[in-house]
TIVO-2410 file (N, C-alpha, C; in nm, 3 decimals):
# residues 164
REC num residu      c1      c2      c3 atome chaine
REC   1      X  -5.438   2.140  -3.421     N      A
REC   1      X  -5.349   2.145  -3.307    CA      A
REC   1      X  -5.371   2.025  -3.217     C      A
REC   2      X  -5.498   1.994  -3.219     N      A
REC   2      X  -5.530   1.901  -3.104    CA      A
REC   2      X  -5.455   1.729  -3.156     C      A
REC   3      X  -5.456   1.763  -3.267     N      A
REC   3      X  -5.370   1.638  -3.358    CA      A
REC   3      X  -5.257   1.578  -3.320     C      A
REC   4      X  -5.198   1.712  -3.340     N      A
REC   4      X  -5.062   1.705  -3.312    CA      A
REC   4      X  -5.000   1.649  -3.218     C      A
REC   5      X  -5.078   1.724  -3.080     N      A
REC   5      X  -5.112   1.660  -2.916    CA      A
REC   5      X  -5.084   1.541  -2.921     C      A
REC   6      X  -5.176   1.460  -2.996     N      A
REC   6      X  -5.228   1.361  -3.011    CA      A
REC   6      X  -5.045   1.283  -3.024     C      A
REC   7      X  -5.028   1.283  -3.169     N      A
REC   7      X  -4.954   1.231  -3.219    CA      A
REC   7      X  -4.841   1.245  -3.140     C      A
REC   8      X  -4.802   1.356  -3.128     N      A
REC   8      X  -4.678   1.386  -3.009    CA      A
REC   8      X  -4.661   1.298  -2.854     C      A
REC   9      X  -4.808   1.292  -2.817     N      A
REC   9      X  -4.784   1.215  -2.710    CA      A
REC   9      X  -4.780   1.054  -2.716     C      A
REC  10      X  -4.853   1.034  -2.805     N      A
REC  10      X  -4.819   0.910  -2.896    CA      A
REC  10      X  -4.678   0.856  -2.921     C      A
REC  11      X  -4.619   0.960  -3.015     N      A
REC  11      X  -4.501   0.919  -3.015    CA      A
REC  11      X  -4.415   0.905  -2.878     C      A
REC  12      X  -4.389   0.991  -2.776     N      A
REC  12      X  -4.326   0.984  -2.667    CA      A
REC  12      X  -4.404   0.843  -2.589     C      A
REC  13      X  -4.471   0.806  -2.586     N      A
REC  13      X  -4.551   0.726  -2.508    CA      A
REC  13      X  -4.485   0.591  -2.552     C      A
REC  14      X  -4.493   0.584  -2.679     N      A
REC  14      X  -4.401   0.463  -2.753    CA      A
REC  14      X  -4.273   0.448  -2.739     C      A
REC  15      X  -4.185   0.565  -2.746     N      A
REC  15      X  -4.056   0.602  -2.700    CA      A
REC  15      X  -4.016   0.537  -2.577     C      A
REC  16      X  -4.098   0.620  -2.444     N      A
REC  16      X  -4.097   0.538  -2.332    CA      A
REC  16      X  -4.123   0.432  -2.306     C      A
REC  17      X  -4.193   0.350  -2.374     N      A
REC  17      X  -4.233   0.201  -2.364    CA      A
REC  17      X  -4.104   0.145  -2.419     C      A
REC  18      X  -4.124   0.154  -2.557     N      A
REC  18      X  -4.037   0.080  -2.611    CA      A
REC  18      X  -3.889   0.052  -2.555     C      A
REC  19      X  -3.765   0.186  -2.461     N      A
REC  19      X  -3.673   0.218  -2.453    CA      A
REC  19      X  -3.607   0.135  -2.334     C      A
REC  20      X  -3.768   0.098  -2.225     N      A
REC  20      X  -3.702   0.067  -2.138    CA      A
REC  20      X  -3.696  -0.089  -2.156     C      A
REC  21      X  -3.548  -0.188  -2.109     N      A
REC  21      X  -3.544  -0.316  -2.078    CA      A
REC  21      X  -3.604  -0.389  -1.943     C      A
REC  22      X  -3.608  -0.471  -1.980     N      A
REC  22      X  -3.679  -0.555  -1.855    CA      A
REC  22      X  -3.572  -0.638  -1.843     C      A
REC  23      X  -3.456  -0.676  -1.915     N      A
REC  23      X  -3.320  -0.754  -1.859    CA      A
REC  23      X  -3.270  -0.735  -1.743     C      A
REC  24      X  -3.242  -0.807  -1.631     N      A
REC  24      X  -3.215  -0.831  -1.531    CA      A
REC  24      X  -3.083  -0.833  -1.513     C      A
REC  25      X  -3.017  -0.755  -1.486     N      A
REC  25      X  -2.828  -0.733  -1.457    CA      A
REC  25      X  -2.828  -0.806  -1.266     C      A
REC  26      X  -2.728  -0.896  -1.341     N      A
REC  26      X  -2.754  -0.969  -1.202    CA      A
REC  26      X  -2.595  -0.945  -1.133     C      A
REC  27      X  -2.579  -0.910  -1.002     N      A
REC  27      X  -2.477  -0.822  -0.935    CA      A
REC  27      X  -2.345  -0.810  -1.012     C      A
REC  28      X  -2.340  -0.930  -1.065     N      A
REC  28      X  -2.195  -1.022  -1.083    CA      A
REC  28      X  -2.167  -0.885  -1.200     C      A
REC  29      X  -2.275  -0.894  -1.289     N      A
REC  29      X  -2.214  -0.838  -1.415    CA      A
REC  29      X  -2.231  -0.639  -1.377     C      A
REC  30      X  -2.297  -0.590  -1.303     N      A
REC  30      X  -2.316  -0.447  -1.256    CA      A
REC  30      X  -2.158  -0.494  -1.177     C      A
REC  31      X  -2.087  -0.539  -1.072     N      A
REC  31      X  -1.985  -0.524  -1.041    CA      A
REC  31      X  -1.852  -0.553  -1.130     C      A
REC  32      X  -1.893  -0.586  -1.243     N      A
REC  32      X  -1.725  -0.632  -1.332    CA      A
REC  32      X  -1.756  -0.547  -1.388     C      A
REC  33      X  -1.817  -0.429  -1.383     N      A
REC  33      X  -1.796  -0.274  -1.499    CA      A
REC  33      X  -1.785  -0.199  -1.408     C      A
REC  34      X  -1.710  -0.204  -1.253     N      A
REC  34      X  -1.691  -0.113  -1.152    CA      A
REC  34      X  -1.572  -0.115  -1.143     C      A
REC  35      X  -1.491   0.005  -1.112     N      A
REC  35      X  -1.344  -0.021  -1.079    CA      A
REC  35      X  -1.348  -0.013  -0.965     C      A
REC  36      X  -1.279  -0.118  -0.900     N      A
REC  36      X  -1.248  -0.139  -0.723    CA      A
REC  36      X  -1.121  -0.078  -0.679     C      A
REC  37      X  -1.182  -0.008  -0.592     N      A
REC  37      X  -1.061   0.048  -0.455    CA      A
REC  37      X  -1.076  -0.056  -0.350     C      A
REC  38      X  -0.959  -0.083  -0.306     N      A
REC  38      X  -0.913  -0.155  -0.176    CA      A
REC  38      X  -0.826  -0.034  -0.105     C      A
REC  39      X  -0.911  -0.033   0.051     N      A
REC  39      X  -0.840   0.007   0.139    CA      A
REC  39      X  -0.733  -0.063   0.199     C      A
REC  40      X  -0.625  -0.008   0.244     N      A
REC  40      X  -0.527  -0.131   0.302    CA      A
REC  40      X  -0.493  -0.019   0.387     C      A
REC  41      X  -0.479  -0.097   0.454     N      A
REC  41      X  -0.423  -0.028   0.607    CA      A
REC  41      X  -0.293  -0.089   0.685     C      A
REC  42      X  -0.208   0.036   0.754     N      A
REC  42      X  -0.091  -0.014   0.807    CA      A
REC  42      X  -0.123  -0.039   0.955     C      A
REC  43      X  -0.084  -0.152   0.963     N      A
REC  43      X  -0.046  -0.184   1.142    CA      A
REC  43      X   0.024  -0.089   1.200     C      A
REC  44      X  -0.028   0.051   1.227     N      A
REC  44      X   0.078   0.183   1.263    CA      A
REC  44      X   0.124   0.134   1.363     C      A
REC  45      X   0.053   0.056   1.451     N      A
REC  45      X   0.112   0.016   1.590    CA      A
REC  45      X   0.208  -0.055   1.575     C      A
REC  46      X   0.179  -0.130   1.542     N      A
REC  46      X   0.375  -0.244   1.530    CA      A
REC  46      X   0.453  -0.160   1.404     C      A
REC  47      X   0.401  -0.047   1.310     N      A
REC  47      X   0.528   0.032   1.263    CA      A
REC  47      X   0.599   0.088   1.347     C      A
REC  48      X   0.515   0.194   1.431     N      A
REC  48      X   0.601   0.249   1.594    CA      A
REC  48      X   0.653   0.178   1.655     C      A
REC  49      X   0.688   0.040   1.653     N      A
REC  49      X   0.676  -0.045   1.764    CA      A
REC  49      X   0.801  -0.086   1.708     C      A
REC  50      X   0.863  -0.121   1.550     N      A
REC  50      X   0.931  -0.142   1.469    CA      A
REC  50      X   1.075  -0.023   1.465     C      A
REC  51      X   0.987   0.077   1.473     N      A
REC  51      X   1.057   0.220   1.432    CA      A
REC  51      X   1.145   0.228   1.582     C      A
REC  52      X   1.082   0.233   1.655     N      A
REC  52      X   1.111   0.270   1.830    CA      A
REC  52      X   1.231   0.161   1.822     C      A
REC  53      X   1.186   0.040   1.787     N      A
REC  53      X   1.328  -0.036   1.854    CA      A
REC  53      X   1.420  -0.042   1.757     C      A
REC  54      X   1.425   0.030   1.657     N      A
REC  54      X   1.477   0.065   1.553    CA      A
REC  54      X   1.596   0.148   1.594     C      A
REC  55      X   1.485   0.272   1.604     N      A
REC  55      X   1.540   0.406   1.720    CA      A
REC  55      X   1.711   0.368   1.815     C      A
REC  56      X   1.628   0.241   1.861     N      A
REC  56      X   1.696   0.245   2.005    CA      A
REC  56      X   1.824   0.186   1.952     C      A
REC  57      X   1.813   0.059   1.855     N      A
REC  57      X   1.930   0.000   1.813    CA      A
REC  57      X   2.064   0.100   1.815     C      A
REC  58      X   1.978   0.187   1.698     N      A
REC  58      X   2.094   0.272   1.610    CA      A
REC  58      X   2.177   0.393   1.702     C      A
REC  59      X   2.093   0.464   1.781     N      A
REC  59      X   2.117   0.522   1.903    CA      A
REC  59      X   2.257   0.425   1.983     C      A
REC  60      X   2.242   0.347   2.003     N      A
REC  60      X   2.307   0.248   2.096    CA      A
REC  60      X   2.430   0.266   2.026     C      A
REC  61      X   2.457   0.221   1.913     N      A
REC  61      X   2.545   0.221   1.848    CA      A
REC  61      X   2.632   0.352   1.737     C      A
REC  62      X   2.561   0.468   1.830     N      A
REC  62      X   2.643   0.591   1.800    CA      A
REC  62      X   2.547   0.653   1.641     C      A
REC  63      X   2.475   0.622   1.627     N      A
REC  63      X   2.386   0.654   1.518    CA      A
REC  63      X   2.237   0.750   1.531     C      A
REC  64      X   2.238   0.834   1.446     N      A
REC  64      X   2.119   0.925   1.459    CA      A
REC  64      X   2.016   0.829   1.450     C      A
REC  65      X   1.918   0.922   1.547     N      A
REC  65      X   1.771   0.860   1.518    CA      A
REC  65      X   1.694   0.890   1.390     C      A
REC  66      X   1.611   0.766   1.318     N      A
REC  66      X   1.524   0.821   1.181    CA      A
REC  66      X   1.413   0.876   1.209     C      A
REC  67      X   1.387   1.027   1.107     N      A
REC  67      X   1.260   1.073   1.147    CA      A
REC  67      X   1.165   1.022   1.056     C      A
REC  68      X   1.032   0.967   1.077     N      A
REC  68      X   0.925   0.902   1.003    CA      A
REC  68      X   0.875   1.035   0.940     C      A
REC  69      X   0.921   0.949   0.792     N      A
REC  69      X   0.882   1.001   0.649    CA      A
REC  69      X   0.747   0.931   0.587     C      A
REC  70      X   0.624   1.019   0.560     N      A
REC  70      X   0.536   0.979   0.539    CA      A
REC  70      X   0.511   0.911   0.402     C      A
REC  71      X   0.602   0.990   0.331     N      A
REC  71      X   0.566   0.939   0.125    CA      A
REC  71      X   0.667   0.811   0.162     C      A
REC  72      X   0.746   0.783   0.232     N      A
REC  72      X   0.823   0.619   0.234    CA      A
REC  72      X   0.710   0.537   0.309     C      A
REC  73      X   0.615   0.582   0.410     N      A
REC  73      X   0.506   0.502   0.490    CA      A
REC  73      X   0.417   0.444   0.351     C      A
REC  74      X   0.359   0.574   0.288     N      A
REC  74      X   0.275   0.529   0.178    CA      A
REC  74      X   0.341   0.411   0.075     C      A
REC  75      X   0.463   0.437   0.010     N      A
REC  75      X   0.489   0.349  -0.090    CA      A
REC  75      X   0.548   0.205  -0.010     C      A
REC  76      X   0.592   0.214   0.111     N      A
REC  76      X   0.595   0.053   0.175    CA      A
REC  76      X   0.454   0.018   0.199     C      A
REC  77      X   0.340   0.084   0.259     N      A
REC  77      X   0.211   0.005   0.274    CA      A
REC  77      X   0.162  -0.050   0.100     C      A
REC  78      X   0.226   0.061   0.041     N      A
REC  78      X   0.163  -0.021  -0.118    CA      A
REC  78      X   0.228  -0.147  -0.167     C      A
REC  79      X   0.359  -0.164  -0.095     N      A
REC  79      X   0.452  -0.240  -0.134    CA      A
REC  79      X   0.414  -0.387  -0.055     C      A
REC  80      X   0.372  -0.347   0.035     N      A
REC  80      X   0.331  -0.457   0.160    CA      A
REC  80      X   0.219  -0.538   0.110     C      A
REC  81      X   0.103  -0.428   0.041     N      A
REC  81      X   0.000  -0.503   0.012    CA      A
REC  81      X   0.041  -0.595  -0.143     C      A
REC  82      X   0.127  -0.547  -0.199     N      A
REC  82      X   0.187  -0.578  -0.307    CA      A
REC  82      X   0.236  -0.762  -0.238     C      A
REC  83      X   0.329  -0.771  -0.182     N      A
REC  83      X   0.339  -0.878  -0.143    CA      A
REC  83      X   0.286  -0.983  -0.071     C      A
REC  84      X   0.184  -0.926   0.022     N      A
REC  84      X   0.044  -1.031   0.037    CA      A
REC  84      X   0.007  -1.089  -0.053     C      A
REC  85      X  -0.023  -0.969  -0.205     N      A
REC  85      X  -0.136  -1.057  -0.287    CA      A
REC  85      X  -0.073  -1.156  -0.350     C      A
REC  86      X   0.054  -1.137  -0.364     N      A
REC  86      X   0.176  -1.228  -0.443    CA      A
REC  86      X   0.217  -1.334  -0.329     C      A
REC  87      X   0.153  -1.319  -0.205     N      A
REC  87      X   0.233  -1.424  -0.065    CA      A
REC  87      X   0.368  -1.482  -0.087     C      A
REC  88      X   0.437  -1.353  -0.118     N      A
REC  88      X   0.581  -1.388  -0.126    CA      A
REC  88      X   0.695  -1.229  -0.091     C      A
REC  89      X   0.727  -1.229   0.011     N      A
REC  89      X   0.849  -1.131   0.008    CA      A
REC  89      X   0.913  -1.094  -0.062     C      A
REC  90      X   0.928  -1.005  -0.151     N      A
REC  90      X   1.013  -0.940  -0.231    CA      A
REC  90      X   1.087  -0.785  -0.232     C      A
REC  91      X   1.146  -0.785  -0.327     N      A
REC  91      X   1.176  -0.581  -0.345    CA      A
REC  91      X   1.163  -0.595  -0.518     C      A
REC  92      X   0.998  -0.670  -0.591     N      A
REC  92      X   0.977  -0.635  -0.666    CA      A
REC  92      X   0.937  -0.492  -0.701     C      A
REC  93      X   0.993  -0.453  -0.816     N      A
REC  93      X   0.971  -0.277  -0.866    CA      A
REC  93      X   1.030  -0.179  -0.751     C      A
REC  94      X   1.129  -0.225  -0.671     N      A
REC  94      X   1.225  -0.128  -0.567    CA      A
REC  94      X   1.236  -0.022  -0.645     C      A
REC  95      X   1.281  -0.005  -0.758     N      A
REC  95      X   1.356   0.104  -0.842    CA      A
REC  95      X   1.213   0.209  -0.852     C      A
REC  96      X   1.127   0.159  -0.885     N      A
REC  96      X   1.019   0.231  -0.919    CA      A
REC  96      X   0.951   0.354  -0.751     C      A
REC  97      X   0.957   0.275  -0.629     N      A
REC  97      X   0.940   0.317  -0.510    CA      A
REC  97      X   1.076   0.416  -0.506     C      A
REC  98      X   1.181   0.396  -0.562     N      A
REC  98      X   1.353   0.453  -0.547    CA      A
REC  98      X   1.321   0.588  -0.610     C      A
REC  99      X   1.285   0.572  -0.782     N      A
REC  99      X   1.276   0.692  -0.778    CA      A
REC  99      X   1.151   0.818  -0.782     C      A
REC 100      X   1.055   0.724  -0.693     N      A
REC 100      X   0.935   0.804  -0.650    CA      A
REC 100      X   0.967   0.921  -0.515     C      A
REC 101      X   1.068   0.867  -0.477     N      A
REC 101      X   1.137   0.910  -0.313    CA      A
REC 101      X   1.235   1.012  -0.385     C      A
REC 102      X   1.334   0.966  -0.491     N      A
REC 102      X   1.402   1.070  -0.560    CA      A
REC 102      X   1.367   1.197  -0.598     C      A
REC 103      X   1.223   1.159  -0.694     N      A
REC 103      X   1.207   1.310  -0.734    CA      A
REC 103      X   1.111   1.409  -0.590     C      A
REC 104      X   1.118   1.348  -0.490     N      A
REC 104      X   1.049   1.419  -0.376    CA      A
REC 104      X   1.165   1.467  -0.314     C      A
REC 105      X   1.284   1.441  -0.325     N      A
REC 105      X   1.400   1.499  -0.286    CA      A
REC 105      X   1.518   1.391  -0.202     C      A
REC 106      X   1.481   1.302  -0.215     N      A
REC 106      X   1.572   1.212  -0.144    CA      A
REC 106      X   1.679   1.166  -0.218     C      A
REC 107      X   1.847   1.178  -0.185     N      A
REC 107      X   1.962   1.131  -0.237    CA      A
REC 107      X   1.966   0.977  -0.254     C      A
REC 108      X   1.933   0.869  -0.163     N      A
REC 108      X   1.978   0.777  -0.178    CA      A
REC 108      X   1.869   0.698  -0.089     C      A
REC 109      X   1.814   0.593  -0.146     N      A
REC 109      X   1.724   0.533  -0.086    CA      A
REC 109      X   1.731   0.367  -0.065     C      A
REC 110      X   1.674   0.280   0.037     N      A
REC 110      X   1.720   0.179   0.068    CA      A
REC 110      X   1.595   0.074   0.150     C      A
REC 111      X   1.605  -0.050   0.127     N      A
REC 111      X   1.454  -0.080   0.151    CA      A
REC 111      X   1.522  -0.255   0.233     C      A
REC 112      X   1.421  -0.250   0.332     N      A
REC 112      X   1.420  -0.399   0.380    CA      A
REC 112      X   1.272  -0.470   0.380     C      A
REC 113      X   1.239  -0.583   0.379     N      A
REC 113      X   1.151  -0.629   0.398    CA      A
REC 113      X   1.165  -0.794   0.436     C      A
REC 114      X   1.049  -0.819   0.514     N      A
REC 114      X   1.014  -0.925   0.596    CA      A
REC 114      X   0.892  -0.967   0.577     C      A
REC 115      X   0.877  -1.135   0.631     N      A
REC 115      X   0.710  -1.213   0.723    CA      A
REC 115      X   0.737  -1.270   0.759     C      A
REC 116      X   0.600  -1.280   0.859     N      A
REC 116      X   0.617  -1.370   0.958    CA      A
REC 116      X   0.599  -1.352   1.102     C      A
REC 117      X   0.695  -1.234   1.131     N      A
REC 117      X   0.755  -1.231   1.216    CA      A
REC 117      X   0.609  -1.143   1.271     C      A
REC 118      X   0.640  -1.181   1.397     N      A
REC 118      X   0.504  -1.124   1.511    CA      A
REC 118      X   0.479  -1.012   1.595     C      A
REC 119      X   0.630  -0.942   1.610     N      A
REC 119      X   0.652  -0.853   1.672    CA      A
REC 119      X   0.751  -0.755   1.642     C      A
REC 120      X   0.775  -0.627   1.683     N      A
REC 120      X   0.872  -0.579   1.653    CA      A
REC 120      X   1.043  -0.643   1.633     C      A
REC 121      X   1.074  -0.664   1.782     N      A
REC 121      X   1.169  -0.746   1.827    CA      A
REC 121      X   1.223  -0.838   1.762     C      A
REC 122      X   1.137  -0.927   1.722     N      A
REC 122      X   1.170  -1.070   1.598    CA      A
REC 122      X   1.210  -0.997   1.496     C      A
REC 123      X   1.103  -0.907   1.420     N      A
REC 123      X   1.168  -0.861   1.297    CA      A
REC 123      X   1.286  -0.783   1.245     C      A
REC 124      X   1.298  -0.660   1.395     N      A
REC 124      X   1.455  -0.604   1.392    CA      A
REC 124      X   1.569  -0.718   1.416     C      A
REC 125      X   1.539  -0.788   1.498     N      A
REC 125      X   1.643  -0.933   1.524    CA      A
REC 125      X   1.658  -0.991   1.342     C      A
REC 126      X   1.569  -1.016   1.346     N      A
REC 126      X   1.570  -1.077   1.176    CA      A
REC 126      X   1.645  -1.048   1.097     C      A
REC 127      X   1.611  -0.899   1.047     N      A
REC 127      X   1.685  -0.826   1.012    CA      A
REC 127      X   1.839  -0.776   1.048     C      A
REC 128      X   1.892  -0.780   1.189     N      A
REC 128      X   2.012  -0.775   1.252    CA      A
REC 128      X   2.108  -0.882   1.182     C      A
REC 129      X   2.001  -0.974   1.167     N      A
REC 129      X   2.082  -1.083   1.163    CA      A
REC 129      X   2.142  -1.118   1.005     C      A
REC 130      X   2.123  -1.056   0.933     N      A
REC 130      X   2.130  -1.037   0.746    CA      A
REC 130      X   2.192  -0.947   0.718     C      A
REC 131      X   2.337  -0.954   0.709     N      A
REC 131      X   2.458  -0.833   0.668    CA      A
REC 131      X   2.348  -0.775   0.556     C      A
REC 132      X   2.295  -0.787   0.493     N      A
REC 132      X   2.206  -0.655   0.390    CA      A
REC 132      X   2.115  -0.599   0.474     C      A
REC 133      X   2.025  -0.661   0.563     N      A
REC 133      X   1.914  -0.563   0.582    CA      A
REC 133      X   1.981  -0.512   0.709     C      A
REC 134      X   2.109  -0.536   0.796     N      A
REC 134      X   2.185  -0.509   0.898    CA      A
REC 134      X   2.228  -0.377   0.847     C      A
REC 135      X   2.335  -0.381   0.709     N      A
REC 135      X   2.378  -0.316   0.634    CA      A
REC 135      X   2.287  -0.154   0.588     C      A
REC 136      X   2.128  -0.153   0.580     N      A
REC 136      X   2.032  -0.086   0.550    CA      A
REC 136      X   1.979  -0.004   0.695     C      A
REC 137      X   2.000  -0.090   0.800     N      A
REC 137      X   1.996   0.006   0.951    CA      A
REC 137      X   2.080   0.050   0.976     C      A
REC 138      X   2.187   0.021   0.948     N      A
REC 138      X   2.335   0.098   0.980    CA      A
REC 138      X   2.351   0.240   0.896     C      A
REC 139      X   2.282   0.216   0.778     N      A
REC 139      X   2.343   0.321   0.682    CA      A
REC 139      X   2.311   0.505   0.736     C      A
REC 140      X   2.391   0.532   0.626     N      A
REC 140      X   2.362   0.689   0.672    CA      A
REC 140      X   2.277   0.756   0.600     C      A
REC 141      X   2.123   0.709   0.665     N      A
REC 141      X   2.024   0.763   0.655    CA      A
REC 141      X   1.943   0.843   0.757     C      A
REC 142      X   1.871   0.932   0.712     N      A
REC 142      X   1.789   1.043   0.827    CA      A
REC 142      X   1.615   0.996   0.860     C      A
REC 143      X   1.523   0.942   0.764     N      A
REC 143      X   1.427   0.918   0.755    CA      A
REC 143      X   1.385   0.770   0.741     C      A
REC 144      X   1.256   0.785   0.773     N      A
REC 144      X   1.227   0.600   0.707    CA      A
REC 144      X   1.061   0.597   0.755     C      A
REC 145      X   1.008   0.537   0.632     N      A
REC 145      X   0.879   0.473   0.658    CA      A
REC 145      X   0.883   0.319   0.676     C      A
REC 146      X   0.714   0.262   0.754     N      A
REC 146      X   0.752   0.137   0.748    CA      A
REC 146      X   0.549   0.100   0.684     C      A
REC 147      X   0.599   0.013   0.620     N      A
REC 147      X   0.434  -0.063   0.611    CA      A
REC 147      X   0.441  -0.164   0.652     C      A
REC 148      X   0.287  -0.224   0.724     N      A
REC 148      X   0.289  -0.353   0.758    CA      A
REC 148      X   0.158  -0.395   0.699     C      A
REC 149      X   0.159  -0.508   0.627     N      A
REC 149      X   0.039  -0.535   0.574    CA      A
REC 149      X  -0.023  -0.709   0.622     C      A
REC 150      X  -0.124  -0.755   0.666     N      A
REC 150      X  -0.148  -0.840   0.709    CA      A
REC 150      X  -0.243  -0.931   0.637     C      A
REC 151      X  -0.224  -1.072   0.624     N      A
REC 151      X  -0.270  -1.112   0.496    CA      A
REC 151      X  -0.403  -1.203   0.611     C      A
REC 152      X  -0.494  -1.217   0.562     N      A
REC 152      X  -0.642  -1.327   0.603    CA      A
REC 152      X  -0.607  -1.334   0.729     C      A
REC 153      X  -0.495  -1.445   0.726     N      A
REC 153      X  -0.432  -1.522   0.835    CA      A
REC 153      X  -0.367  -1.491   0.947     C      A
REC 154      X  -0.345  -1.333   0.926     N      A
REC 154      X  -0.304  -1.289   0.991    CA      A
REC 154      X  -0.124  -1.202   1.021     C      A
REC 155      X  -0.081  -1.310   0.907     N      A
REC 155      X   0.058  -1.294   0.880    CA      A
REC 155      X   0.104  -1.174   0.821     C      A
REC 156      X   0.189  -1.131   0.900     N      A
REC 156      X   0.211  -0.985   0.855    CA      A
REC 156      X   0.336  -0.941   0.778     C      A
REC 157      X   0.368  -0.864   0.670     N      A
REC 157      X   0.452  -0.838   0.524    CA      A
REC 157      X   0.457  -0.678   0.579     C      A
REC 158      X   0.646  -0.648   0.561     N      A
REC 158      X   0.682  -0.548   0.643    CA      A
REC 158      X   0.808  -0.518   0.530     C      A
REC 159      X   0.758  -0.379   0.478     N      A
REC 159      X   0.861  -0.289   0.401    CA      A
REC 159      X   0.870  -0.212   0.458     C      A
REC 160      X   1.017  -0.141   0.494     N      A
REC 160      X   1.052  -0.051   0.555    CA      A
REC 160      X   1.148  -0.011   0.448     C      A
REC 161      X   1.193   0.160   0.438     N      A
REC 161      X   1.227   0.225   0.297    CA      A
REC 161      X   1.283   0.350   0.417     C      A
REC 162      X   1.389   0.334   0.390     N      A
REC 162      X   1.510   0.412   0.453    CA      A
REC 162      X   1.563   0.544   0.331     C      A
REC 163      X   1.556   0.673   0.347     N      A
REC 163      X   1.615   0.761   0.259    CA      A
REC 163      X   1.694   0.867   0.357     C      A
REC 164      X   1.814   0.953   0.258     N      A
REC 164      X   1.899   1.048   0.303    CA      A
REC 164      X   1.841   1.146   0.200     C      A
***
């Protein structure tokens, strides 16, 4: 019996020696076998700030006010950060945001986007000023999210996603 002991701890003893590496994983390569989350965050303040004079336009001009829809907030902040990383304005994959809003129940959905611009004011002006994205505040819609996403520099990328 006492043999056995012997041999048994023997063997495990070798096991443990042998198993462990002394290779040195240096950050670079422990972080490229991690999948990364990025937080991105919306400028809620200049969305309200966006939305409000939004509000007020459409009001003015005999038009209901939009109530802020949260699943249009989410897919413009994704959309926003989408166009930072690309530093270019677009309504790449619109259809895809279109019918994410669809199967949540929305009839008809509609999207503007902007940069640059610094403030609310500039960007509804901006927008006023472009029979399409003019065309997209006018419409007969009830809801709307807005994302604002801000790149290093500061420059800020603004999808707003209008649904009925």
């Amino acid at each position: 019996m006492n043999s056995f002991k012997i041999t048994l701890y023997t063997v495990i003893s070798l096991f443990v020696f042998t198993s462990c590496s002394t290779d040195n994983l240096s950050e670079e390569d422990f972080s490229s076998n991690l999948e990364t989350s990025i937080d991105v965050e919306n400028n809620i303040i200049l969305a309200e700030e966006v939305m409000e004079a939004l509000n007020e336009y459409r009001v003015s001009i005999g038009l209901n006010p939009l109530a802020w829809h949260d699943d249009s907030e989410e897919l413009a902040v994704e959309h926003s950060f989408y166009m930072v990383q690309n530093n270019q304005a677009s309504h790449d994959n619109f259809y895809e945001r279109s019918d994410a809003l669809q199967q949540g129940g929305a009839n008809f959905v509609s999207e503007n986007v902007a940069y640059g611009y610094q403030d609310a004011a500039s960007v509804l002006q901006g927008w006023l000023d472009s029979p399409s994205h003019k065309s997209a505040i006018e419409g007969d819609y009830t809801h709307s999210g807005i994302g604002i996403v801000h790149t290093d520099n500061g420059i800020p990328y603004y999808t707003q996603l209008f649904i009925r």
